[in-house]
C-alpha positions as CSV (number, residue, x, y, z in Angstrom):
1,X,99.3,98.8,91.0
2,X,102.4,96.9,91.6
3,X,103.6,99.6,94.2
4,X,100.3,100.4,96.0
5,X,100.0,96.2,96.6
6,X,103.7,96.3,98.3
7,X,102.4,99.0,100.3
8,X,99.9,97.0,101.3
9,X,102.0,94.3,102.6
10,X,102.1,91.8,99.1
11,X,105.2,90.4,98.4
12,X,105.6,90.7,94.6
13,X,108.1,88.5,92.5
14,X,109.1,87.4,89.0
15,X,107.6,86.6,86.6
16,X,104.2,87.2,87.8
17,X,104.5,89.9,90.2
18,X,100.9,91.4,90.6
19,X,99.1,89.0,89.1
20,X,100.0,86.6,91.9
21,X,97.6,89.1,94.0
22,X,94.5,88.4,91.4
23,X,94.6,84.7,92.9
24,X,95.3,85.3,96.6
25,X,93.7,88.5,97.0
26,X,91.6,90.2,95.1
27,X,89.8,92.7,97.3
28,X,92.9,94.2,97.4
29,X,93.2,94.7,93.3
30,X,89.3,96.4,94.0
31,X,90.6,98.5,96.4
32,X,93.3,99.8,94.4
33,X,91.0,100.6,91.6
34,X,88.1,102.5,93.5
35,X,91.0,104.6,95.5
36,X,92.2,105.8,92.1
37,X,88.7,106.5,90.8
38,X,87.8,108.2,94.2
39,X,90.5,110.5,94.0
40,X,90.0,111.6,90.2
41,X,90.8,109.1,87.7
42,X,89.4,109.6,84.7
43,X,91.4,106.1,83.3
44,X,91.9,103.0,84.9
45,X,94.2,100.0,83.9
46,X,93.0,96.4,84.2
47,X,96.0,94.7,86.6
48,X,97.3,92.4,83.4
49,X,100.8,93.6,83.1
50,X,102.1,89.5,84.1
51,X,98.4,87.4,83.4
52,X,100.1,86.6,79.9
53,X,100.4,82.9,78.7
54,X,103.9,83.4,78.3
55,X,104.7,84.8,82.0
56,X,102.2,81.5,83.0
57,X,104.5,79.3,81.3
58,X,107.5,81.1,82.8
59,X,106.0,80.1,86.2
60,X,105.9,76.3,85.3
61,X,102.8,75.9,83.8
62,X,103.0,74.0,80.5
63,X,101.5,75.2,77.2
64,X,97.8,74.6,77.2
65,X,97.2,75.1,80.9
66,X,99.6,79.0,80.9
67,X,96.9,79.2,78.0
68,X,94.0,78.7,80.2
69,X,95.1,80.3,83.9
70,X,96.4,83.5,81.2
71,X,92.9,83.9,80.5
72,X,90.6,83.2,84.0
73,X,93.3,85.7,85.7
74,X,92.9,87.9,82.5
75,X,89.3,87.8,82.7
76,X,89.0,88.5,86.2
77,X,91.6,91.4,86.1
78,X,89.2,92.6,83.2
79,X,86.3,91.9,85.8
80,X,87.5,93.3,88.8
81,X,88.1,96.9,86.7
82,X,85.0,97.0,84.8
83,X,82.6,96.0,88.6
84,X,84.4,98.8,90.2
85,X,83.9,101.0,87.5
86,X,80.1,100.8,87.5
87,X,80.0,100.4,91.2
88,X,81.4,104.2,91.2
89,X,78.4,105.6,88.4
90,X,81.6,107.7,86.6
91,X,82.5,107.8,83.3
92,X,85.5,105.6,83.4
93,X,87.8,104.5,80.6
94,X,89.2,101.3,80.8
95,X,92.8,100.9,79.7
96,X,93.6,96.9,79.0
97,X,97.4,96.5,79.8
98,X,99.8,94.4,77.8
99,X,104.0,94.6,78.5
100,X,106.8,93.1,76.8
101,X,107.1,89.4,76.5
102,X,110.2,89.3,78.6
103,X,111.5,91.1,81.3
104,X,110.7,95.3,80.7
105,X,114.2,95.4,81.4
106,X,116.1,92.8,79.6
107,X,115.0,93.6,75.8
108,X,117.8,91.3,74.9
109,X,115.5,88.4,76.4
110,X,112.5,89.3,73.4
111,X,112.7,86.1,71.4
112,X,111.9,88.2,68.2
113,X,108.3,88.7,66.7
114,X,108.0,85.2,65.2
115,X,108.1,83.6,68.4
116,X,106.4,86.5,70.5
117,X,103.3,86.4,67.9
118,X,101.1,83.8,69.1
119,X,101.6,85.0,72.9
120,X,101.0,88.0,71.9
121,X,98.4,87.1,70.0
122,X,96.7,84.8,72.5
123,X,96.7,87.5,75.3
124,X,95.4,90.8,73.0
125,X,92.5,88.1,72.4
126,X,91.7,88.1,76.2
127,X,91.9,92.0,76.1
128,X,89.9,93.0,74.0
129,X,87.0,92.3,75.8
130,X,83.6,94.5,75.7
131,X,84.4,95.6,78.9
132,X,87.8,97.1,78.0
133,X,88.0,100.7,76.2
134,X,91.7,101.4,75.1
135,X,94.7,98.8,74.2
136,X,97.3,100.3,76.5
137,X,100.7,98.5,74.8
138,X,102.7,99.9,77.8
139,X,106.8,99.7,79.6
140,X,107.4,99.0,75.7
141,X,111.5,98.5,75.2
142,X,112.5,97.9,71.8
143,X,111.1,99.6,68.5
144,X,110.8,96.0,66.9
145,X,108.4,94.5,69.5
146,X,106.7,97.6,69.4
147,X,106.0,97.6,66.0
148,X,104.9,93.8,66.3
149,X,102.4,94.3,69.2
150,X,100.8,97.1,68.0
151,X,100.6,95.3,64.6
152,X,98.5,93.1,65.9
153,X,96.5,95.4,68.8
154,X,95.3,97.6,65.4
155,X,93.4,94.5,64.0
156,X,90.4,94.8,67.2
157,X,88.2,97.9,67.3
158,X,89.7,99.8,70.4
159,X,91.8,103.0,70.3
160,X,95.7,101.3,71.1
161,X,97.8,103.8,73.0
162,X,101.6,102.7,73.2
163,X,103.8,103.8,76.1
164,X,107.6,103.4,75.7
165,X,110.3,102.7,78.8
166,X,113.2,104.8,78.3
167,X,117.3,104.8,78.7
168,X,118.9,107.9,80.6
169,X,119.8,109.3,77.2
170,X,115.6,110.1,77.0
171,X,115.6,107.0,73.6
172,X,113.8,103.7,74.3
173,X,115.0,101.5,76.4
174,X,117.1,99.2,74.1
175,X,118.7,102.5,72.8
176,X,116.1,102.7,69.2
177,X,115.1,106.0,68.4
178,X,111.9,107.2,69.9
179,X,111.0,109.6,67.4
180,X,111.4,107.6,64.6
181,X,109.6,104.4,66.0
182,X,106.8,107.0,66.9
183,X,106.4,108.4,63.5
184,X,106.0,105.0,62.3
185,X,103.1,104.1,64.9
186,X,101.5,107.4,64.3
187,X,101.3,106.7,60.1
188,X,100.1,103.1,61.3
189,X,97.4,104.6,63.6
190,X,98.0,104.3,66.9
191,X,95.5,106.8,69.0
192,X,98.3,108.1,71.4
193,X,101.7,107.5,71.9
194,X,104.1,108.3,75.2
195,X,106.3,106.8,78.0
196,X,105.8,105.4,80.8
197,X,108.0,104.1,83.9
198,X,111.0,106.3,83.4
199,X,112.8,108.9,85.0
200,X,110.8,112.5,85.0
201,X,113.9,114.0,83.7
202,X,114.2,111.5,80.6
203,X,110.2,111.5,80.1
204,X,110.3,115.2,80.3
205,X,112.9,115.3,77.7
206,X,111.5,112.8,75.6
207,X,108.0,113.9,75.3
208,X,109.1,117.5,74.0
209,X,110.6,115.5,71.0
210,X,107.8,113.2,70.7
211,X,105.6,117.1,70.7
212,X,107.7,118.2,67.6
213,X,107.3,114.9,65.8
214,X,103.6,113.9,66.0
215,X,100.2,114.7,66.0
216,X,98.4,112.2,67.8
217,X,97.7,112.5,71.8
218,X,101.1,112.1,74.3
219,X,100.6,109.9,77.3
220,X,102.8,110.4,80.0
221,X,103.1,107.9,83.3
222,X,106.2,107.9,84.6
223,X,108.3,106.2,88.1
224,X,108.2,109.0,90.6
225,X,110.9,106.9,92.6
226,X,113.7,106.2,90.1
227,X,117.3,108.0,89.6
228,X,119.4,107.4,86.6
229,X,120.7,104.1,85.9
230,X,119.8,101.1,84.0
231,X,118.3,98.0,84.2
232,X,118.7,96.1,87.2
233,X,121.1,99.2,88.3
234,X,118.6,101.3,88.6
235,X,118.3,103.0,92.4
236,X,115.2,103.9,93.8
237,X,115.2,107.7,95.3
238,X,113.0,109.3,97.9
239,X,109.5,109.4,96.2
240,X,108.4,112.3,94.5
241,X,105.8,113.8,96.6
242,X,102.4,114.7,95.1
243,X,103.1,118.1,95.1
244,X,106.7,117.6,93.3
245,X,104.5,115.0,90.5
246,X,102.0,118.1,89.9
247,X,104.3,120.9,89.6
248,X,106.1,118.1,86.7
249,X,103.2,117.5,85.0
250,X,102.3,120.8,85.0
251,X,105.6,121.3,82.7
252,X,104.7,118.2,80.6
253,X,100.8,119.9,80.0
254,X,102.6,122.7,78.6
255,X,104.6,120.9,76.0
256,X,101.4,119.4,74.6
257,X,100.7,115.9,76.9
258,X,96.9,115.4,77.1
259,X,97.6,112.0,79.5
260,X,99.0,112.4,82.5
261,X,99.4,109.7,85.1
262,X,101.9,108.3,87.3
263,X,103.8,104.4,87.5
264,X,105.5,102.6,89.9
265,X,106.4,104.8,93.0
266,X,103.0,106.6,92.5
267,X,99.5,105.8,94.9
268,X,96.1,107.7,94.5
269,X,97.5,110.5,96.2
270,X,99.9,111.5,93.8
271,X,96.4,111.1,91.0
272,X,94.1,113.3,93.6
273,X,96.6,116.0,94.2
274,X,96.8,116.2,89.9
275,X,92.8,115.7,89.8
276,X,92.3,118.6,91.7
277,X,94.7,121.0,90.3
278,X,93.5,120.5,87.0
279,X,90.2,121.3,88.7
280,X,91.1,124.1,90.5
């Protein structure tokens, strides 16, 4: 989302980023949507990675009033997803998308789960609309916020899928152990489990642990335009072309991942060229 509305000519920005778009522009957020679904989507994700209370109140607003903007912008994100859906007569899933409190890449900024609850809280309230299908608890950087969020995703009816950002070294971001964090989602009941937003090098070799250790679906999304590095030091390469994402998650399919999709770097081509190899 994020990269396509840069493309685009947006200029994105802390702490909101693309849900400044949802405000001054959302034709463009429509747009986004049907060009994924056009070229083979079978899952969609509502454009609610910053339309928290807490990124609201980050931006200036005060307590009650982050409260209330968190949820018209969540709303219409939620909107905007489910109208293009129907408009397109498909059978589309839904994924409503929730981030860290802080910064994805800063997990020394997460105020801890006492603190984080009732944002949390206030926001997986907003998701779990009728309109939404799955949970999607994604760019997830520390086993401890983790284990919070998806605490309190499992208490709505919806399948909650969990995506983890990941160091070079293939572990989650903060440096906790993927495999042991994931066995403890899996016995808590997560639907799927995977990374997201990382390197295809470090996903790669993190999802064939994640393969040996659980059961449950792998979901696999990763930044098509990132080298090694960390944090704010991580360089942006040339862009893996469609044709270099496919051959990738071709090797991914054959570990065992049932979700494929692509993050930031990634446009609809990089979804049609997958669509129709799987098809073909």
């Amino acid at each position: 989302m994020g990269s396509r509305l840069e493309e685009m000519g947006h200029k994105l920005s802390a702490p909101l980023w693309s849900a400044t778009v949802l405000q001054s522009n959302p034709d463009d957020i429509t747009q986004i949507h049907r060009e994924n679904i056009e070229a083979g989507a079978q899952v969609i994700t509502t454009n609610t990675f910053r339309t928290t209370p807490y990124a609201l109140h980050q931006a200036g607003l005060s307590g009650v009033d982050a409260h209330t903007r968190a949820r018209a912008l969540t709303l219409l994100a939620i909107r905007l997803a489910w109208k293009t859906v129907k408009e397109s007569g498909k059978d589309i899933k839904i994924a409503a998308a929730i981030a860290p409190l802080a910064d994805s890449w800063a997990p020394k900024e997460f105020p801890g789960n006492i603190i984080s609850r009732p944002w949390h809280d206030a926001q997986l309230d907003n998701l779990a609309h009728h309109s939404t299908d799955i949970l999607l608890l994604e760019t997830m950087n520390s086993a401890r916020e983790a284990k919070g969020l998806t605490e309190l995703a499992l208490r709505y009816e919806k399948p909650v899928w969990v995506s983890f950002a990941l160091n070079g070294e293939g572990e989650i971001y903060n440096g906790d152990d993927l495999v042991t964090t994931a066995t403890f989602l899996e016995k808590r009941g997560v639907s799927a489990i995977g990374v997201n937003c990382s390197t295809l090098e470090a996903s790669q070799m993190a999802l064939k642990e994640l393969r040996d250790a659980v059961s449950i679906p792998l979901l696999a999304y990763p930044n098509i335009e990132l080298e090694h590095g960390t944090g704010k030091k991580q360089k942006k390469n040339k862009k893996v072309s469609p044709t270099e994402f496919v051959a990738w998650a071709d090797e991914v399919k054959a570990l065992g991942v049932e979700l494929i999709g692509a993050c930031c770097g990634s446009d609809h081509s990089h979804i049609k060229a997958l669509a129709e190899h799987n098809n073909s």
